[in-house]
Z-matrix of the N, CA and C atoms (Angstrom, degrees):
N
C 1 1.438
C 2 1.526 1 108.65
N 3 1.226 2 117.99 1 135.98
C 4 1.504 3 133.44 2 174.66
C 5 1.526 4 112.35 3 -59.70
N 6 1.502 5 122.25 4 121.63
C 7 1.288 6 123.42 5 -169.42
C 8 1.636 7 110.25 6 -78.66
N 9 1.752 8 113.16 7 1.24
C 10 1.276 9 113.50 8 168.06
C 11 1.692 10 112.01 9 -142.37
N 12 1.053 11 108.36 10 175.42
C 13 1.614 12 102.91 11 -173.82
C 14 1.639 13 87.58 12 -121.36
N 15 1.638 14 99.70 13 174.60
C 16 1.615 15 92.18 14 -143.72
C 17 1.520 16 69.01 15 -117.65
N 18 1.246 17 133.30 16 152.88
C 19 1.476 18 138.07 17 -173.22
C 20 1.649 19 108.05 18 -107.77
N 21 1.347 20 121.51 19 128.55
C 22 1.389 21 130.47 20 -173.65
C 23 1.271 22 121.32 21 -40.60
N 24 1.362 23 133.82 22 110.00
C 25 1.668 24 123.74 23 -179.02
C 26 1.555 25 102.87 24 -67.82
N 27 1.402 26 106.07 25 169.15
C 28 1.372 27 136.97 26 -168.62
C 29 1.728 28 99.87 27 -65.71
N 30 1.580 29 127.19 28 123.90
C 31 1.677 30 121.64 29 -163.99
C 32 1.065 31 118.85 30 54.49
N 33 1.553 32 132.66 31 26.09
C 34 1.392 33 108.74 32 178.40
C 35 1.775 34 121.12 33 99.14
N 36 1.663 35 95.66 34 -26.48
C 37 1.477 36 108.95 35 -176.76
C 38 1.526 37 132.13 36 -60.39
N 39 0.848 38 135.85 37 -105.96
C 40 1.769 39 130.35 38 177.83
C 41 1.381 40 98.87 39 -116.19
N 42 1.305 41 120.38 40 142.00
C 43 1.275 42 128.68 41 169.43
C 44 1.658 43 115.24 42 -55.97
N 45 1.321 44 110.63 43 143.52
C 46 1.340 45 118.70 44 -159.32
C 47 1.666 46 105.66 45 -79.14
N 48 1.247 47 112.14 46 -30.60
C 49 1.388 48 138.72 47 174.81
C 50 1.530 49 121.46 48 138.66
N 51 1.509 50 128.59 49 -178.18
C 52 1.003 51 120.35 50 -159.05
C 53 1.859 52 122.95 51 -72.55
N 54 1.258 53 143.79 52 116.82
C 55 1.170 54 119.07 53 -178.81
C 56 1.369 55 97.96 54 -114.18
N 57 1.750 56 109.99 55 168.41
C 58 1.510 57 111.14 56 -168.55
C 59 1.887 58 96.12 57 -146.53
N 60 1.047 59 101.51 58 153.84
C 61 1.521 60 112.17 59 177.24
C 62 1.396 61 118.66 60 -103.18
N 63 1.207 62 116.97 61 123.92
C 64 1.988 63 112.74 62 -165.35
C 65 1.341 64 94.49 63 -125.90
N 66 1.887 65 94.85 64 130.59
C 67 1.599 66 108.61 65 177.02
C 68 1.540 67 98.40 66 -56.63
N 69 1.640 68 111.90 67 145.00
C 70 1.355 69 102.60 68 160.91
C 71 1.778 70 120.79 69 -106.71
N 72 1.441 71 84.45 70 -8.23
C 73 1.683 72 82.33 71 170.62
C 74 2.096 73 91.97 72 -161.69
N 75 1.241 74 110.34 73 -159.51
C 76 1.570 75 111.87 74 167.18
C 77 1.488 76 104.59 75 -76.64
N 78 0.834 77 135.37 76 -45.72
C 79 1.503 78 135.20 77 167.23
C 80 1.841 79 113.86 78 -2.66
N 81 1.322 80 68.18 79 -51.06
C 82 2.143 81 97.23 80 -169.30
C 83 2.089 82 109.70 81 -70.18
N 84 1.529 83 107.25 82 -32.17
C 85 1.500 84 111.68 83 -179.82
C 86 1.307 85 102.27 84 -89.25
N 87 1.617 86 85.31 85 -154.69
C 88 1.218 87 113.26 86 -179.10
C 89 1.745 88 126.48 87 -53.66
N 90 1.839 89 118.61 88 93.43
C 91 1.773 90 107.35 89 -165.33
C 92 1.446 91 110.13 90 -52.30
N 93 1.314 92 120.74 91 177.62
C 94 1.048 93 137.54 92 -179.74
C 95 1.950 94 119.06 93 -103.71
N 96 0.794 95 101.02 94 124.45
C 97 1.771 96 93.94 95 -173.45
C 98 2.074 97 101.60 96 126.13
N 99 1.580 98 103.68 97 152.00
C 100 1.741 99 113.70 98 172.09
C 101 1.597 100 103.69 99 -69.69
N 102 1.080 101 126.63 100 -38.43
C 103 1.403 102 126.04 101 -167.08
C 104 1.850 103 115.88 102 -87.35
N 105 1.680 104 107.01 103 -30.21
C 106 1.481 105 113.28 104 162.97
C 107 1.764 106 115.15 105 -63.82
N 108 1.380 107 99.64 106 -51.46
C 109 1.484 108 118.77 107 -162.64
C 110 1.877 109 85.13 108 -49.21
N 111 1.488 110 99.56 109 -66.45
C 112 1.765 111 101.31 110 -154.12
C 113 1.387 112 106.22 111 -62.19
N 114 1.430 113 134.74 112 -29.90
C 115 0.998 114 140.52 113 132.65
C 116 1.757 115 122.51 114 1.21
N 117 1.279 116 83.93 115 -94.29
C 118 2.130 117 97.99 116 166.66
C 119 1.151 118 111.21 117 -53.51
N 120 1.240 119 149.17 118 -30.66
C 121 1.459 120 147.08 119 -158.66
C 122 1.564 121 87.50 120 -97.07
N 123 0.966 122 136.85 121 -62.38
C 124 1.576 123 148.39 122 -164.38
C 125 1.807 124 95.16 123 -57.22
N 126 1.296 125 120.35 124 -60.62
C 127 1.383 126 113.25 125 177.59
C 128 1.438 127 122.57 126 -75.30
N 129 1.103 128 126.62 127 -6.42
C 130 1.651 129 144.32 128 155.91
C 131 1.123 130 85.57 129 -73.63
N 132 0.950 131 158.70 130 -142.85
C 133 1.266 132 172.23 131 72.25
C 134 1.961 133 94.26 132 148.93
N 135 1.551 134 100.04 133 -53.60
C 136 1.936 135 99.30 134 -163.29
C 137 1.670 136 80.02 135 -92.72
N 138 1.461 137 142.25 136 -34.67
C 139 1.079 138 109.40 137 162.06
C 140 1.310 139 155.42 138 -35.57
N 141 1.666 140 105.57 139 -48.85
C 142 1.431 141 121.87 140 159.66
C 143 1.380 142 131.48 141 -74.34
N 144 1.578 143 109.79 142 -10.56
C 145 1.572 144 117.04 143 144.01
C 146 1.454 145 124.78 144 -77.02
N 147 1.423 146 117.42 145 -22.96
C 148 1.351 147 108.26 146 168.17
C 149 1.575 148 110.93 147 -65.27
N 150 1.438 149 109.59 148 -33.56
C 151 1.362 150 108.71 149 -161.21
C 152 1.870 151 113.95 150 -83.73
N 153 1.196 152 102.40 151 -21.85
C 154 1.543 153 130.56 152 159.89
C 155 1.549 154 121.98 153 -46.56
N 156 1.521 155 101.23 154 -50.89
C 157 1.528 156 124.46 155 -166.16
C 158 1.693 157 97.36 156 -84.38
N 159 1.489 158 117.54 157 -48.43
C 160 1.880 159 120.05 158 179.20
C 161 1.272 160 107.63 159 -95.06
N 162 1.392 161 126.61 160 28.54
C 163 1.528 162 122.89 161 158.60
C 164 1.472 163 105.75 162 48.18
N 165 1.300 164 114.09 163 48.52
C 166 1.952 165 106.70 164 160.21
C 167 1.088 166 103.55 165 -153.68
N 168 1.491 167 104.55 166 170.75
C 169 1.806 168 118.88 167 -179.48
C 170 1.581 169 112.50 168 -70.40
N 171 0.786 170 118.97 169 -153.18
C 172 1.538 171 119.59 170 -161.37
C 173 2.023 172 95.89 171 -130.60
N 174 1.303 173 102.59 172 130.50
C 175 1.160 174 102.06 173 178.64
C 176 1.729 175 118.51 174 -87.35
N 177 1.269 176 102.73 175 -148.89
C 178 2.115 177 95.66 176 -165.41
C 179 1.720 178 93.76 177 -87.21
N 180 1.486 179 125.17 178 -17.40
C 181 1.732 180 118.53 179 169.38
C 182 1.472 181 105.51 180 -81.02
N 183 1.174 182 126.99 181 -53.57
C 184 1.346 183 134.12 182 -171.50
C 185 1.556 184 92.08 183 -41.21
N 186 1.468 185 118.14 184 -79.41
C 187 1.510 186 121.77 185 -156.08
C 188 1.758 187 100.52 186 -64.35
N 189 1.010 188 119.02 187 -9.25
C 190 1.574 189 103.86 188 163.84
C 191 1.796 190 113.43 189 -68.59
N 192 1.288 191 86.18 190 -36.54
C 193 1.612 192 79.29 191 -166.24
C 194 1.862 193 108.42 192 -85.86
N 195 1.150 194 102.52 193 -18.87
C 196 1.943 195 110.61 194 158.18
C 197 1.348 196 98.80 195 -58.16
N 198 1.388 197 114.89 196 -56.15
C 199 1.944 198 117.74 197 -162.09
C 200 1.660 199 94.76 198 -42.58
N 201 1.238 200 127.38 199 -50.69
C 202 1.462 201 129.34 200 -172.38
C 203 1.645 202 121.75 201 -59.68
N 204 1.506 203 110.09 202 -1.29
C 205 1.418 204 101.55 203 176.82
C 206 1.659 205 102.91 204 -86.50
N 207 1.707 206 89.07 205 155.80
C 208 1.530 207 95.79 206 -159.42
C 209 1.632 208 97.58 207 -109.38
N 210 1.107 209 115.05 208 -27.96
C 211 1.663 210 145.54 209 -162.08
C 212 1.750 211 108.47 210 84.92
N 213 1.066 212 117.61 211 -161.30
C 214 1.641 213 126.94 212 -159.42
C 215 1.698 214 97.91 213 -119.30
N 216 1.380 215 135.19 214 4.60
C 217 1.422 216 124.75 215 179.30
C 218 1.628 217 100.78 216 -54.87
N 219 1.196 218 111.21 217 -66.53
C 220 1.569 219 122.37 218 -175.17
C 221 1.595 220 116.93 219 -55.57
N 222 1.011 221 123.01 220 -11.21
C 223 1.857 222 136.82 221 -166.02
C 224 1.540 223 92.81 222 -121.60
N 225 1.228 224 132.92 223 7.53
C 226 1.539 225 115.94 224 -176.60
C 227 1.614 226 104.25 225 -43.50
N 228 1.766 227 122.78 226 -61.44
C 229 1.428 228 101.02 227 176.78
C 230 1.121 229 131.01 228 -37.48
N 231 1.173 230 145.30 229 -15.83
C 232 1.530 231 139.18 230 153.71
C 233 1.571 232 106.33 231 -21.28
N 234 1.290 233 92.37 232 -69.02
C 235 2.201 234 96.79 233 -164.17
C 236 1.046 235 99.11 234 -89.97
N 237 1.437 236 122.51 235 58.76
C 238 1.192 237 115.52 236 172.00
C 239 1.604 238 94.72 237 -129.08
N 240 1.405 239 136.68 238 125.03
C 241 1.713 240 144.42 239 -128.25
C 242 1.907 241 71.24 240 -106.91
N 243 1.127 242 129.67 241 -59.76
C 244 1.229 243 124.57 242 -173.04
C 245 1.463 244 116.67 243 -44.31
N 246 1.049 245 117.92 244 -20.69
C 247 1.418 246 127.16 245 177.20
C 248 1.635 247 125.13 246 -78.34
N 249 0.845 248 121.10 247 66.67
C 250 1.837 249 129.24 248 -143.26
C 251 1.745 250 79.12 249 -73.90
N 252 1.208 251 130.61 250 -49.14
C 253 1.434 252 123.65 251 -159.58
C 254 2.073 253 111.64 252 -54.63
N 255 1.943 254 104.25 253 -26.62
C 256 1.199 255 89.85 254 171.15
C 257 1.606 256 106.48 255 -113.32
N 258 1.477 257 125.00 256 73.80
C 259 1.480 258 134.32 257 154.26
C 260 1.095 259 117.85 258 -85.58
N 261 1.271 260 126.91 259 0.51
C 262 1.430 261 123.40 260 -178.63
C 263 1.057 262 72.45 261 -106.34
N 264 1.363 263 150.65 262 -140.73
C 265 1.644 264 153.37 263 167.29
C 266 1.617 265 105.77 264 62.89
N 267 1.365 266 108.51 265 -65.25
C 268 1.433 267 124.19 266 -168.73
C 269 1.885 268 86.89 267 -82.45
N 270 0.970 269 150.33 268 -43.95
C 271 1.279 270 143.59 269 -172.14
C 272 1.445 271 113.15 270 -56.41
N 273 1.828 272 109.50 271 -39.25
C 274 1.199 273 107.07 272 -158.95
C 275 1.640 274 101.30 273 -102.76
N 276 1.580 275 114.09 274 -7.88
C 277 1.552 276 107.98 275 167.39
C 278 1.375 277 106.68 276 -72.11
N 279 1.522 278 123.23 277 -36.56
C 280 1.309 279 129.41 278 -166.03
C 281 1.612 280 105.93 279 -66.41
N 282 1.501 281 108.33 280 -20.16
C 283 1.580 282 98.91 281 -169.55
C 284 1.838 283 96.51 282 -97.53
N 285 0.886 284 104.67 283 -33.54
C 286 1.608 285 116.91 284 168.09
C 287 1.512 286 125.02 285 -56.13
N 288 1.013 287 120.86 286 -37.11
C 289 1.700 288 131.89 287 -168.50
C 290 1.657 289 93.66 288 -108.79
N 291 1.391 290 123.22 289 -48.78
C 292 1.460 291 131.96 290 -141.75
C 293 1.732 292 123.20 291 72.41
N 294 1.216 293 111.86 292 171.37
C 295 0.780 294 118.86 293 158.76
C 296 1.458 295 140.64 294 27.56
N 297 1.487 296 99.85 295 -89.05
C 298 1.623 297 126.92 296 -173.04
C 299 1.124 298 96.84 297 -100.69
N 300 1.816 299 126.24 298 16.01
C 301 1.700 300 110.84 299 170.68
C 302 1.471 301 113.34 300 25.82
């Protein structure tokens, strides 16, 4: 994997060159808390489908808001069906991922 993403040229044209997004403090990662985390993961998540859907890399805002995924170790109750409080959560990965998550 490329240690930078190559930033969209001007119309579509050649990439301008590589730009990169640098934490400037924790502020910038992964928040702290169940309700921040799922939060960040959820907007990572439609980010990297936006970026999926218009065929380009992620520019220096985009990868801030990727920088914030935390992953799901700590949120396992999420997929947990007994957990009625996160069905909205589980609704909106399901519409996000599909299916076969």
């Amino acid at each position: 994997m490329e240690p930078f993403l190559q930033a969209p040229g001007p119309a579509g044209g050649a990439a301008a060159g590589p730009v990169s997004f640098g934490p400037t403090g924790q502020a910038d990662l992964a928040p702290v808390g169940e309700r921040a985390k799922l939060q960040a993961n959820l907007q990572a998540l439609r980010q990297l489908t936006a970026l999926r859907e218009h065929g380009r890399p992620a520019g220096p805002n985009e990868q801030a808001v990727l920088a914030r995924w935390s992953g799901w170790g700590s949120l396992a109750p999420v997929f947990d069906p007994a957990r009625p409080e996160h069905d909205v959560v589980r609704e909106q990965l399901a519409e996000l991922l599909g299916p076969a998550g």
